[in-house]
PQR file with spaces between the fields and no chain letter, atoms N, CA, C, O and H, PARSE charges and radii, in Angstrom:
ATOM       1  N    UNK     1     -31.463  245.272  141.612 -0.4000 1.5000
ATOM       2  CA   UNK     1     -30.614  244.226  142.156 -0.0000 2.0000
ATOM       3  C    UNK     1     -29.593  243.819  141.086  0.5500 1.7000
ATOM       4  O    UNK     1     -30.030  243.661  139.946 -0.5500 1.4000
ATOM       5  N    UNK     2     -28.424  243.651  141.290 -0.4000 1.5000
ATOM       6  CA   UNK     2     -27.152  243.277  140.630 -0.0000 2.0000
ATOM       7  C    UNK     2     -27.567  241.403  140.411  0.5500 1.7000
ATOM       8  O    UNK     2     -28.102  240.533  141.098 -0.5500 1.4000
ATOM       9  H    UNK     2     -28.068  243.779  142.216  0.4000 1.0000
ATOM      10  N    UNK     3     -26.836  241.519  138.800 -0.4000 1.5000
ATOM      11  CA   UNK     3     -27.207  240.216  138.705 -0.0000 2.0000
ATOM      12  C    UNK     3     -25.593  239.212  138.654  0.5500 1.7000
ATOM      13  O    UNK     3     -24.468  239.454  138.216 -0.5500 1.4000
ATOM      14  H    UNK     3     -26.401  242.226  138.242  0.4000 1.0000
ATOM      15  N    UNK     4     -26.029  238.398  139.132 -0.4000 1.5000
ATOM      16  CA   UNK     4     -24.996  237.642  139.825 -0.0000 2.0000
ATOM      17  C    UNK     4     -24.169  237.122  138.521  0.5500 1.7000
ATOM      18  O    UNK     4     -24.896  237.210  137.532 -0.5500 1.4000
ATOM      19  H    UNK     4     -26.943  238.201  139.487  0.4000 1.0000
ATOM      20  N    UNK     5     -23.406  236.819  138.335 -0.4000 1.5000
ATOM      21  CA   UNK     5     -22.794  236.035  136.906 -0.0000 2.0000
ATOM      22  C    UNK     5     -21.619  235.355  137.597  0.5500 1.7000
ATOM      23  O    UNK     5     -21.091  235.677  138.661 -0.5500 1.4000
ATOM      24  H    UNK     5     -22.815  236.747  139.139  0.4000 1.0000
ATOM      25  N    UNK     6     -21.324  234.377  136.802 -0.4000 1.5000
ATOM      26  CA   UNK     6     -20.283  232.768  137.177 -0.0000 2.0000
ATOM      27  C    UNK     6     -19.790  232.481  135.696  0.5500 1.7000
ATOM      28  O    UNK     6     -20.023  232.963  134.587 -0.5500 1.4000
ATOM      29  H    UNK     6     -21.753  234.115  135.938  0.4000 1.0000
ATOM      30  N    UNK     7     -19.015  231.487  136.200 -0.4000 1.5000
ATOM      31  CA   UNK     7     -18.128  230.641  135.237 -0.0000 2.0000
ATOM      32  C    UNK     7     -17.649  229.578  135.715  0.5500 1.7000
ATOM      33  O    UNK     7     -16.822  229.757  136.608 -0.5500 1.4000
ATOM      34  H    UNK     7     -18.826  231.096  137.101  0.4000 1.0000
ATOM      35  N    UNK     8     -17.846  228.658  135.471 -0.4000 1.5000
ATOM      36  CA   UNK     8     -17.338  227.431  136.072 -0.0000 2.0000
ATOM      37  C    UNK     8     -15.946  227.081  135.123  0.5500 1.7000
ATOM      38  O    UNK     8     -16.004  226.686  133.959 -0.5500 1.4000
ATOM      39  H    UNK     8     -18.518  228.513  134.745  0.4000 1.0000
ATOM      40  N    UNK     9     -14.609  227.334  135.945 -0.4000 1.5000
ATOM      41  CA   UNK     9     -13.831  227.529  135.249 -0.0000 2.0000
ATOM      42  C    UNK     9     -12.799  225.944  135.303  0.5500 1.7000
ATOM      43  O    UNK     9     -12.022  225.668  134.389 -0.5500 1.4000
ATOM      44  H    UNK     9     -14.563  227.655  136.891  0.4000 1.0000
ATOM      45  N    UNK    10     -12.993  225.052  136.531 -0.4000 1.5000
ATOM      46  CA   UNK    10     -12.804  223.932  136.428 -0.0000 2.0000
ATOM      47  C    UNK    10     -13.333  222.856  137.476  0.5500 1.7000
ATOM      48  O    UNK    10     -13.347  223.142  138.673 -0.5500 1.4000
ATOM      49  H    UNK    10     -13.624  225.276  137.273  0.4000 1.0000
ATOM      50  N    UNK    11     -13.800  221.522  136.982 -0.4000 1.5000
ATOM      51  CA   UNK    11     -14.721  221.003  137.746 -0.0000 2.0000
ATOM      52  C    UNK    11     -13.933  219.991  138.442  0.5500 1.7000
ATOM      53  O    UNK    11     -12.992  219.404  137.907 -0.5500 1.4000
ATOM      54  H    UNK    11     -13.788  221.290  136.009  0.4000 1.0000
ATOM      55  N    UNK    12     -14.348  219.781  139.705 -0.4000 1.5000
ATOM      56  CA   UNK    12     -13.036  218.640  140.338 -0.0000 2.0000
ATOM      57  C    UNK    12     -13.672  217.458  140.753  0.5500 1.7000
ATOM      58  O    UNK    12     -12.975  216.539  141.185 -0.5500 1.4000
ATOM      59  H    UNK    12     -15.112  220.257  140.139  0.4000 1.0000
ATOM      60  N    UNK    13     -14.539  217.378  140.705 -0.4000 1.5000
ATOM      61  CA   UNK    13     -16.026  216.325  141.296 -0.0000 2.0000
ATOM      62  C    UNK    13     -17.395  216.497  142.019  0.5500 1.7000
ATOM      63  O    UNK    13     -17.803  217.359  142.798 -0.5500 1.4000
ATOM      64  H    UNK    13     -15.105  218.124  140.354  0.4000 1.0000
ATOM      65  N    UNK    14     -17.836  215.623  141.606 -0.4000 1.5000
ATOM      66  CA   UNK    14     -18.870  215.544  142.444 -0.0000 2.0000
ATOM      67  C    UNK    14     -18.810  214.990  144.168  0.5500 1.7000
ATOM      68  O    UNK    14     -18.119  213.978  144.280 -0.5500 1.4000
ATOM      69  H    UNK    14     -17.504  214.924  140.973  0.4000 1.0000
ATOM      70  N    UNK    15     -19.395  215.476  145.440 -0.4000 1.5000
ATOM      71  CA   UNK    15     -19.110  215.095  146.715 -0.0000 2.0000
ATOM      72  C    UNK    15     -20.369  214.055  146.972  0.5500 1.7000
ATOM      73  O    UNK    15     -20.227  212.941  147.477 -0.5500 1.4000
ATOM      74  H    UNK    15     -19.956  216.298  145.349  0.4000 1.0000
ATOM      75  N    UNK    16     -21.577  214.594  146.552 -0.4000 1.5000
ATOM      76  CA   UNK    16     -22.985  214.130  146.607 -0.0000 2.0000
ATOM      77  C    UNK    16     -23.731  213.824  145.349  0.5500 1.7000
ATOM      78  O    UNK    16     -23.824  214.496  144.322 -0.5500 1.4000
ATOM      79  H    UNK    16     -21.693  215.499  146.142  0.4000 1.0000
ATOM      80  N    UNK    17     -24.103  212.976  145.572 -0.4000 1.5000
ATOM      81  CA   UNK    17     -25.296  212.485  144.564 -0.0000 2.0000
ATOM      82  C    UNK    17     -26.556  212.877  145.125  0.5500 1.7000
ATOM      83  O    UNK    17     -26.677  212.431  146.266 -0.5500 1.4000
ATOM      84  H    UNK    17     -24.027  212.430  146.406  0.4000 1.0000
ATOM      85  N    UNK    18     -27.690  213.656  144.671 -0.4000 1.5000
ATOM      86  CA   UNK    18     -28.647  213.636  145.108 -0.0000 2.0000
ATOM      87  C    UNK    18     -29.776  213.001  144.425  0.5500 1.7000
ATOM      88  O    UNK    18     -29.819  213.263  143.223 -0.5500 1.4000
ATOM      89  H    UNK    18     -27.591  214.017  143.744  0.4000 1.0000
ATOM      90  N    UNK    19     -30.818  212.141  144.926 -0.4000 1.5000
ATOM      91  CA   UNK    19     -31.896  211.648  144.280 -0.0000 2.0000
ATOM      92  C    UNK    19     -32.540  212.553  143.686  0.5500 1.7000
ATOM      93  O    UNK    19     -33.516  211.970  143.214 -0.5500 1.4000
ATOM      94  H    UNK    19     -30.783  211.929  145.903  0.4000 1.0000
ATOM      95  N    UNK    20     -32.617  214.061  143.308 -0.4000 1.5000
ATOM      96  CA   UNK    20     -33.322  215.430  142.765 -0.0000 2.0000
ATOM      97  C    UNK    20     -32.563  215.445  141.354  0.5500 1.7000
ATOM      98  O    UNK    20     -33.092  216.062  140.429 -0.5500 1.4000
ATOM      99  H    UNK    20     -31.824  214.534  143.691  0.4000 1.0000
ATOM     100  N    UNK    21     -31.297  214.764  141.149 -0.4000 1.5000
ATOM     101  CA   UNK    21     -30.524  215.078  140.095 -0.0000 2.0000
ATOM     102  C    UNK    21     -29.411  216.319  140.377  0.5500 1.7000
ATOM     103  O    UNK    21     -28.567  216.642  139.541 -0.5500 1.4000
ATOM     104  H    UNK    21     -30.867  214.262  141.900  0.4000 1.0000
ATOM     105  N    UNK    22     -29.521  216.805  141.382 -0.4000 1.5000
ATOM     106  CA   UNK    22     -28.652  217.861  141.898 -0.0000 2.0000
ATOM     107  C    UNK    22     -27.486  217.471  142.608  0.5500 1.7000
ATOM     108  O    UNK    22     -27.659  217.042  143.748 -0.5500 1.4000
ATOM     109  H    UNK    22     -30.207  216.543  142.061  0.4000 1.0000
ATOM     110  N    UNK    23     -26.061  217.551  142.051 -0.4000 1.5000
ATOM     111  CA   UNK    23     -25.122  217.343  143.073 -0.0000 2.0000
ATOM     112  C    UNK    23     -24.778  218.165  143.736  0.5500 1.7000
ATOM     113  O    UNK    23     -25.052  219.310  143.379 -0.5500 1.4000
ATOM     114  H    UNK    23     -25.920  217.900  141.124  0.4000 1.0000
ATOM     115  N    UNK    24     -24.062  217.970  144.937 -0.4000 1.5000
ATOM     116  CA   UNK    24     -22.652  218.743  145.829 -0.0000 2.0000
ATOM     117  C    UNK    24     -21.568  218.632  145.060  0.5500 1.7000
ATOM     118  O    UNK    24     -21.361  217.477  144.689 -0.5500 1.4000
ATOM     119  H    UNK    24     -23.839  217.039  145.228  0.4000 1.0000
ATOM     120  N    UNK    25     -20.803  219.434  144.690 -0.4000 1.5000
ATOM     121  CA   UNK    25     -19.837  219.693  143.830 -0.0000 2.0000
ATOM     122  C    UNK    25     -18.284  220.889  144.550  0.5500 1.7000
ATOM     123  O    UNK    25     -18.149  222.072  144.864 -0.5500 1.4000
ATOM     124  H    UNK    25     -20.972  220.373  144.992  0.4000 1.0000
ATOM     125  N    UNK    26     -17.509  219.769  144.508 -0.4000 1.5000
ATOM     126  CA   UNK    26     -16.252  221.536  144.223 -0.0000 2.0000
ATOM     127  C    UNK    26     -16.010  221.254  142.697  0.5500 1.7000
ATOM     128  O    UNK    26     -16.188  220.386  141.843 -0.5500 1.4000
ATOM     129  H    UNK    26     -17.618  218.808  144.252  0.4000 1.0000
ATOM     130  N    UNK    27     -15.331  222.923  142.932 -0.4000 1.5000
ATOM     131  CA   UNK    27     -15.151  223.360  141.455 -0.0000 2.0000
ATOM     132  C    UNK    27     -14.395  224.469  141.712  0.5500 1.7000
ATOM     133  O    UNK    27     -14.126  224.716  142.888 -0.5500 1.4000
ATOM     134  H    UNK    27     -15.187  223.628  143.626  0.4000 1.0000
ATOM     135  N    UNK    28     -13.864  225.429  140.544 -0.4000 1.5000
ATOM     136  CA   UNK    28     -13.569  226.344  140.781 -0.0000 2.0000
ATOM     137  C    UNK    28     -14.021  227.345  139.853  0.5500 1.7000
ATOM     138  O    UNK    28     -13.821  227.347  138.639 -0.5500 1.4000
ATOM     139  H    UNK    28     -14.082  225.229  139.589  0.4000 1.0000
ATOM     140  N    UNK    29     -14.923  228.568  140.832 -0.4000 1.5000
ATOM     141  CA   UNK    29     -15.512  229.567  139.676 -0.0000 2.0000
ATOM     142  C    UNK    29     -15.217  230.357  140.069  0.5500 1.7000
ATOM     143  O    UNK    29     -14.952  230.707  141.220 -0.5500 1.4000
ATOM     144  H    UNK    29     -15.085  228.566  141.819  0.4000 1.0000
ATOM     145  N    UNK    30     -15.209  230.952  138.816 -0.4000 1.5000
ATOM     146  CA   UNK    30     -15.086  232.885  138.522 -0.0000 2.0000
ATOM     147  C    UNK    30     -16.460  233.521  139.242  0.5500 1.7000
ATOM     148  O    UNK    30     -17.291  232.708  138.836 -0.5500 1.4000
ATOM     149  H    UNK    30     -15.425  230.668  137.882  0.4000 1.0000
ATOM     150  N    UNK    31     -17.169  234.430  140.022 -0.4000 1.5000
ATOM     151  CA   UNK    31     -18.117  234.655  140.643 -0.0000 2.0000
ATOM     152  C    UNK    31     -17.623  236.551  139.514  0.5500 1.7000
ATOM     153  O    UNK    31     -16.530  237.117  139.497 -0.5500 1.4000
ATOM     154  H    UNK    31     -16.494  235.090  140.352  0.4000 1.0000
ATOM     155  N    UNK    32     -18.706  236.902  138.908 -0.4000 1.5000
ATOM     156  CA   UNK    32     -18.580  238.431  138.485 -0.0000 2.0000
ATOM     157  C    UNK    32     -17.685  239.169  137.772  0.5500 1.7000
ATOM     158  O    UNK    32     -17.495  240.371  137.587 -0.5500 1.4000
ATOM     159  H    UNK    32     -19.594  236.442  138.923  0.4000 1.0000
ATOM     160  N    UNK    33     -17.039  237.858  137.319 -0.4000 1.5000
ATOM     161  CA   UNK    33     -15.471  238.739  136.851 -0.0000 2.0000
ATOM     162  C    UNK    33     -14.458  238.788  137.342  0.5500 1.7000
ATOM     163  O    UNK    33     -13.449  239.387  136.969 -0.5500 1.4000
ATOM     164  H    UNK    33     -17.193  236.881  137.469  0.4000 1.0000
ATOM     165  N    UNK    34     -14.661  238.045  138.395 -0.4000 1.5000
ATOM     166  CA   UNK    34     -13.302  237.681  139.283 -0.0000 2.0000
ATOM     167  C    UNK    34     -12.155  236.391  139.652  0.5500 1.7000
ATOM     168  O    UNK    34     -12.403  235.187  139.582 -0.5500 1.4000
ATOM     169  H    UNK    34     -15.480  237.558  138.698  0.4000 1.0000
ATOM     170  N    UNK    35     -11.368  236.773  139.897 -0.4000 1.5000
ATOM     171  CA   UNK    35     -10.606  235.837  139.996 -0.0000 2.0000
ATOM     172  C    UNK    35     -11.474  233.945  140.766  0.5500 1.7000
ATOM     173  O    UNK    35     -12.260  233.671  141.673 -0.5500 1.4000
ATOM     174  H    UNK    35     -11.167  237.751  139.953  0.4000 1.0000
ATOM     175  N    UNK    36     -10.945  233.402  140.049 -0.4000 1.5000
ATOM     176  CA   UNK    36     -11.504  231.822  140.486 -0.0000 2.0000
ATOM     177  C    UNK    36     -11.284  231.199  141.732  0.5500 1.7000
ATOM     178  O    UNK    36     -10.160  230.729  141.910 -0.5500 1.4000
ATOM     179  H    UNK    36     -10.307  233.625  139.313  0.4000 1.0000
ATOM     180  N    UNK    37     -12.280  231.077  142.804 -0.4000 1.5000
ATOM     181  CA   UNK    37     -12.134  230.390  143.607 -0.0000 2.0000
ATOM     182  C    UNK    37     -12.848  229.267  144.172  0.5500 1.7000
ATOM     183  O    UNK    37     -14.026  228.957  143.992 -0.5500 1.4000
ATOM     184  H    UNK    37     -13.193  231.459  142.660  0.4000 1.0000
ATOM     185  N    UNK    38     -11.912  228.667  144.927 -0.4000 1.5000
ATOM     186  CA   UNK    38     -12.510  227.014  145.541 -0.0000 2.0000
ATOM     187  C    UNK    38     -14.532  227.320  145.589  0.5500 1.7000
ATOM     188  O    UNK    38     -15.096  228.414  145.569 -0.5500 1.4000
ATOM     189  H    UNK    38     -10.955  228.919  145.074  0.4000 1.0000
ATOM     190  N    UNK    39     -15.055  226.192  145.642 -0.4000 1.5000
ATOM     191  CA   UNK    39     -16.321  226.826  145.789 -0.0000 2.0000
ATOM     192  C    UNK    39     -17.258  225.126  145.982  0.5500 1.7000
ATOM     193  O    UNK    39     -17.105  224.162  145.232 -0.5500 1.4000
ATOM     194  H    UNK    39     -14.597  225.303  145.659  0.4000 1.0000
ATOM     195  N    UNK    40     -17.911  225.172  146.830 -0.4000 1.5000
ATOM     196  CA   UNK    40     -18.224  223.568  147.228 -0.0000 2.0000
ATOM     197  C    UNK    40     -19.945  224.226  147.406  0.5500 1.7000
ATOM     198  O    UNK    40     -20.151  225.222  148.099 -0.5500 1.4000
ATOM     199  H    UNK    40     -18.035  225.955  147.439  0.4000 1.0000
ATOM     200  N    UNK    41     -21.119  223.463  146.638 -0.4000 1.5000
ATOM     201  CA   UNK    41     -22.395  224.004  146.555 -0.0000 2.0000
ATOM     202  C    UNK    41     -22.698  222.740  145.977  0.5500 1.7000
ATOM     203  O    UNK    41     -21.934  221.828  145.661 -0.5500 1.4000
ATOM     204  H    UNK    41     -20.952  222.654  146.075  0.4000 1.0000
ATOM     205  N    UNK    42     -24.244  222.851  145.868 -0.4000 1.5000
ATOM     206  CA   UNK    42     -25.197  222.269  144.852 -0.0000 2.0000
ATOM     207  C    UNK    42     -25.335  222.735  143.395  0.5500 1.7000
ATOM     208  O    UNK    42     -24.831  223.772  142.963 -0.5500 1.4000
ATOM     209  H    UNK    42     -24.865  223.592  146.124  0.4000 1.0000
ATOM     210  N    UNK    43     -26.052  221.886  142.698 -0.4000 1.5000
ATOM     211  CA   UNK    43     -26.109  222.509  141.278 -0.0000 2.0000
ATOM     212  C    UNK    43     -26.504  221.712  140.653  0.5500 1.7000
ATOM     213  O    UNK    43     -26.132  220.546  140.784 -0.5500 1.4000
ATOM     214  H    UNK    43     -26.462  221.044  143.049  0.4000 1.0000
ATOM     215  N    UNK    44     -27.393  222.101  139.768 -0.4000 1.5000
ATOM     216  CA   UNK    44     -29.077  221.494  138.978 -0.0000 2.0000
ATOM     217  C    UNK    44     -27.714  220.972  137.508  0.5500 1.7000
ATOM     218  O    UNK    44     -26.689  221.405  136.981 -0.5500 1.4000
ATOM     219  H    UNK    44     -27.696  223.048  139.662  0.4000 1.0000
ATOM     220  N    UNK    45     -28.787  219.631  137.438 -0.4000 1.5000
ATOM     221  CA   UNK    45     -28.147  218.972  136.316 -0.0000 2.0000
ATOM     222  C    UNK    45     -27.090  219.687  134.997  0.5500 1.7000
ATOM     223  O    UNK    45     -26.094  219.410  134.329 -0.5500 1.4000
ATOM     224  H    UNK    45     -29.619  219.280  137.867  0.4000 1.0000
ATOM     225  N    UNK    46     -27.982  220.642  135.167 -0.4000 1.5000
ATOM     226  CA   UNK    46     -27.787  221.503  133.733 -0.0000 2.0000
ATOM     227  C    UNK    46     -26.525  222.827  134.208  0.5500 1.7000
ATOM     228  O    UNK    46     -26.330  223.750  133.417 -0.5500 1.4000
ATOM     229  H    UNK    46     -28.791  220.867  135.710  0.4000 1.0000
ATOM     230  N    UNK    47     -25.995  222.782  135.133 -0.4000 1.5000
ATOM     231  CA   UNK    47     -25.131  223.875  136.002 -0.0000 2.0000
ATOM     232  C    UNK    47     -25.908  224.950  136.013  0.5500 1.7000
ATOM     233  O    UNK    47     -25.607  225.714  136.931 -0.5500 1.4000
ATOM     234  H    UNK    47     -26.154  222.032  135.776  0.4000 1.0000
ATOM     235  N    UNK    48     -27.168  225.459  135.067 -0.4000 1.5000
ATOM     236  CA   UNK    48     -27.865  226.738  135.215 -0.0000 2.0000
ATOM     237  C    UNK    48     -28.824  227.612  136.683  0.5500 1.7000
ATOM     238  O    UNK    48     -29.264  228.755  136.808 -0.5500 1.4000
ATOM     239  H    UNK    48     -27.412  224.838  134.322  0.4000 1.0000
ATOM     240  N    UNK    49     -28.824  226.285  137.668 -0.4000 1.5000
ATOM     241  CA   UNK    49     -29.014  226.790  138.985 -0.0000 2.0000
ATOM     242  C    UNK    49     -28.324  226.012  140.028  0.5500 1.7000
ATOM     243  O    UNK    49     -28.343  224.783  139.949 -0.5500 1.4000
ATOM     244  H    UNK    49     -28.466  225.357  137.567  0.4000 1.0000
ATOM     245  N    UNK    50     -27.739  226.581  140.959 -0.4000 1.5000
ATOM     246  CA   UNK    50     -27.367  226.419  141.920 -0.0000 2.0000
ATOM     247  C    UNK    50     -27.520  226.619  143.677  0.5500 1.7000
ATOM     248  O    UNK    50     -27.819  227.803  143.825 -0.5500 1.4000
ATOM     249  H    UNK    50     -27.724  227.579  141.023  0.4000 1.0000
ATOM     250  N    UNK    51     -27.463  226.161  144.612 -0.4000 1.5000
ATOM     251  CA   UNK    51     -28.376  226.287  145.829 -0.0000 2.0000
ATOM     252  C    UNK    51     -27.077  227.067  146.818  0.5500 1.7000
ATOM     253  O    UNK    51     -25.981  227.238  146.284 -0.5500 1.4000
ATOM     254  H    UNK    51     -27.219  225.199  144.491  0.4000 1.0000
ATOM     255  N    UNK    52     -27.246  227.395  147.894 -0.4000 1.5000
ATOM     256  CA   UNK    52     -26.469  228.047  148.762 -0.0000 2.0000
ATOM     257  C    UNK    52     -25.084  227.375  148.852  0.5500 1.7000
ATOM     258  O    UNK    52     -25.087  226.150  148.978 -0.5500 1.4000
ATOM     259  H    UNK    52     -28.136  227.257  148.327  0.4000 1.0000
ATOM     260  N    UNK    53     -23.622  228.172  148.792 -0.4000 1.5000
ATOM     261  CA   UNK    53     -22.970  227.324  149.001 -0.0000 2.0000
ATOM     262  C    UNK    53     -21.438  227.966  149.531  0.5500 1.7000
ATOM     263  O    UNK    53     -21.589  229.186  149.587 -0.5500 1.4000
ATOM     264  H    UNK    53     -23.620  229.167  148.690  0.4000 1.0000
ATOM     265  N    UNK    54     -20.654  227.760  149.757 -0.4000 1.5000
ATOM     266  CA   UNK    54     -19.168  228.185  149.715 -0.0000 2.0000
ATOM     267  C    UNK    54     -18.287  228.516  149.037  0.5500 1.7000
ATOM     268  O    UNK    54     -17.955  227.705  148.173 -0.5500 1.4000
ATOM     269  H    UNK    54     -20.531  226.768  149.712  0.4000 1.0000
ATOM     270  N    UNK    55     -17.662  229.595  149.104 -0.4000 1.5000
ATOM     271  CA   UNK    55     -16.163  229.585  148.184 -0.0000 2.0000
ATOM     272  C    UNK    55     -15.167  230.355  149.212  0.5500 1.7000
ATOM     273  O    UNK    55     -15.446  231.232  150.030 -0.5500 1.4000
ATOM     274  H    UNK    55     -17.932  230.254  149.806  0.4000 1.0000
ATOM     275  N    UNK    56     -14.069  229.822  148.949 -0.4000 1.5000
ATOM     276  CA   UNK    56     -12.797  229.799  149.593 -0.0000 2.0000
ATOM     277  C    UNK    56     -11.584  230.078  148.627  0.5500 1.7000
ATOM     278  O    UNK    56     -11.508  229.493  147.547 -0.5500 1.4000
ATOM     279  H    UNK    56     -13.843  229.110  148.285  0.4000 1.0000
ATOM     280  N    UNK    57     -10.877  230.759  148.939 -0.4000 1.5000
ATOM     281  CA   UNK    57      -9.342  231.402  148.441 -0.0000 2.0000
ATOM     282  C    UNK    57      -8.588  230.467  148.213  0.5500 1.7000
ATOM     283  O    UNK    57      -8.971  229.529  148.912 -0.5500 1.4000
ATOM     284  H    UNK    57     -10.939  231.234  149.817  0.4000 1.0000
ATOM     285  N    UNK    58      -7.665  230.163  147.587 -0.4000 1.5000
ATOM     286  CA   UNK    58      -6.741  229.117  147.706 -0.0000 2.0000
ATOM     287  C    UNK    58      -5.905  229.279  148.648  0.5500 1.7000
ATOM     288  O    UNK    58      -5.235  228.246  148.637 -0.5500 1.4000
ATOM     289  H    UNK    58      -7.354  230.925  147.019  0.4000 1.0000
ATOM     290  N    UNK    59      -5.399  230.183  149.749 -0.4000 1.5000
ATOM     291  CA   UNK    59      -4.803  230.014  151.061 -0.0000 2.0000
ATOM     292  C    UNK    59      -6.627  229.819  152.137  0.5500 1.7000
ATOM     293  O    UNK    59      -6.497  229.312  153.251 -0.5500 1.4000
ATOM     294  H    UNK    59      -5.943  231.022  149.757  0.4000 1.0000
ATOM     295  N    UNK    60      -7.340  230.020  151.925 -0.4000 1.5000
ATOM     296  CA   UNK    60      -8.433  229.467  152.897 -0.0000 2.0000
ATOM     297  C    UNK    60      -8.729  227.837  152.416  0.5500 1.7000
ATOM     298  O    UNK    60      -8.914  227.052  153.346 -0.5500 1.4000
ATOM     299  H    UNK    60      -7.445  230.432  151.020  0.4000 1.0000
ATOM     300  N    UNK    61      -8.771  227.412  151.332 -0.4000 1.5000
ATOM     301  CA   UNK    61      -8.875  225.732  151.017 -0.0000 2.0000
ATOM     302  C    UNK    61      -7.287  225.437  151.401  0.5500 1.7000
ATOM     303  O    UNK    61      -7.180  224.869  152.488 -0.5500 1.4000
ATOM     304  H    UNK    61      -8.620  228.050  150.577  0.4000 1.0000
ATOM     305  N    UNK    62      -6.309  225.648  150.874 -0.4000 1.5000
ATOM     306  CA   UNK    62      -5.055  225.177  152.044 -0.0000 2.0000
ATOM     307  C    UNK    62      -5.046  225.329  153.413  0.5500 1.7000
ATOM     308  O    UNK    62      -4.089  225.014  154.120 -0.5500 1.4000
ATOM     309  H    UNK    62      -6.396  226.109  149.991  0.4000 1.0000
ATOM     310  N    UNK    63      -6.257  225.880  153.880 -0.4000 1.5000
ATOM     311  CA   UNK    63      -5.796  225.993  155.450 -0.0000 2.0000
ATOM     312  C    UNK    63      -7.037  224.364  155.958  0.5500 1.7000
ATOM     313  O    UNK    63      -6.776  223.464  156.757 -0.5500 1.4000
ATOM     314  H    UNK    63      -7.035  226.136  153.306  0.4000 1.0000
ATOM     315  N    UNK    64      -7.900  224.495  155.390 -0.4000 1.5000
ATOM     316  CA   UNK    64      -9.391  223.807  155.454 -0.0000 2.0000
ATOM     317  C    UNK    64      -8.356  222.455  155.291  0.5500 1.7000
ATOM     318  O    UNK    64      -8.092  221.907  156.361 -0.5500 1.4000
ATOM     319  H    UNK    64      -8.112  225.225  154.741  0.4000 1.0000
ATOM     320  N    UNK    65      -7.760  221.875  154.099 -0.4000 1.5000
ATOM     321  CA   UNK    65      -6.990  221.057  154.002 -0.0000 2.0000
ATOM     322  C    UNK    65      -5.932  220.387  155.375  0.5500 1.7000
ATOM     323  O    UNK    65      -5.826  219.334  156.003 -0.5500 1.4000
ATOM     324  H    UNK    65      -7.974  222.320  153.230  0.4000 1.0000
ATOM     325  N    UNK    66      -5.516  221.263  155.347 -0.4000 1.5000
ATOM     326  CA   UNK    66      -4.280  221.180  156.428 -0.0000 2.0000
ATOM     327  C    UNK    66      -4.945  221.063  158.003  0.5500 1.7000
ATOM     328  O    UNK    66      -4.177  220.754  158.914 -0.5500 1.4000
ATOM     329  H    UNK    66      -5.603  222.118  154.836  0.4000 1.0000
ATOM     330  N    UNK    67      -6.038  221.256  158.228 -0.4000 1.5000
ATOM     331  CA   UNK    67      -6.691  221.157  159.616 -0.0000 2.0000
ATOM     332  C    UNK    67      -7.784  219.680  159.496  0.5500 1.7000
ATOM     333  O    UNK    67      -8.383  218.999  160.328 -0.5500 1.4000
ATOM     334  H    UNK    67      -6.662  221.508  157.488  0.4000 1.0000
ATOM     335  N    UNK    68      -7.651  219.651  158.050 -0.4000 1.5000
ATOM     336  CA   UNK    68      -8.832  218.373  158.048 -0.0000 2.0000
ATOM     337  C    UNK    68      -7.535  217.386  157.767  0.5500 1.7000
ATOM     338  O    UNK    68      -7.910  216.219  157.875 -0.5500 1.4000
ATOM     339  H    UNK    68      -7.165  220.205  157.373  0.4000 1.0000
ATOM     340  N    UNK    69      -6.274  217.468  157.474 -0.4000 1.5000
ATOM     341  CA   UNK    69      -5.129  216.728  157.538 -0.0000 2.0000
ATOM     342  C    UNK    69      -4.418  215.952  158.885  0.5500 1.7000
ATOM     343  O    UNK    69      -3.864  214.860  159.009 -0.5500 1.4000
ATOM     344  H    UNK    69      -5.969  218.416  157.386  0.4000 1.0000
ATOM     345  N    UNK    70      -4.766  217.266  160.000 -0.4000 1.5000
ATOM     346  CA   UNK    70      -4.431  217.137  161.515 -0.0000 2.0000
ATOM     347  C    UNK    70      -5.284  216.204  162.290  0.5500 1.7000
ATOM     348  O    UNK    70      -4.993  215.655  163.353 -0.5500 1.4000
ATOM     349  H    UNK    70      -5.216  218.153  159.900  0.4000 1.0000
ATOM     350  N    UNK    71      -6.605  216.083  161.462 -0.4000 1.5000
ATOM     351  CA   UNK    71      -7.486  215.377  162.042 -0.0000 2.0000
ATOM     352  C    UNK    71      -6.766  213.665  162.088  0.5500 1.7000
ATOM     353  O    UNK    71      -6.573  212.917  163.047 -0.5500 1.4000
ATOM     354  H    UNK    71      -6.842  216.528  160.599  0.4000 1.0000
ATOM     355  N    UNK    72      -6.535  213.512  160.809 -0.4000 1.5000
ATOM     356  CA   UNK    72      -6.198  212.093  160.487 -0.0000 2.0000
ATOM     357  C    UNK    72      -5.200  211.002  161.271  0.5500 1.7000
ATOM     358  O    UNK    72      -5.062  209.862  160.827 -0.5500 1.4000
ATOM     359  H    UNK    72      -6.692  214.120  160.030  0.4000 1.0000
């Protein structure tokens, strides 16, 4: 099995506080060596684990934006 590797290349906040010590977080990471993208998940105090989560392109978070904009 291929082992997964990251970089948390910039952090934009926290969304959730969890009573576990684990937040919901965007950020933007490098996933393998690759270019950095949007990415909204959980993640253990220490950033060394993280739980199931999302990442998005910067034309897929501009679109997510712009439809959660239409809402308003």
């Amino acid at each position: 099995m291929m082992e997964v590797t990251f970089e948390i290349v910039e952090r934009y906040g926290v969304i959730t506080e969890h009573p576990t010590g684990w937040n919901k977080e965007l950020n933007k990471v490098a996933w393998n060596g690759n270019k950095p993208k949007w990415d909204i998940r959980d993640w253990s105090p220490d950033h060394e684990q993280m739980g199931r989560g999302i990442t998005l392109t910067d034309e897929e978070m501009a679109k997510v934006v712009g439809l959660y904009g239409e809402e308003k």
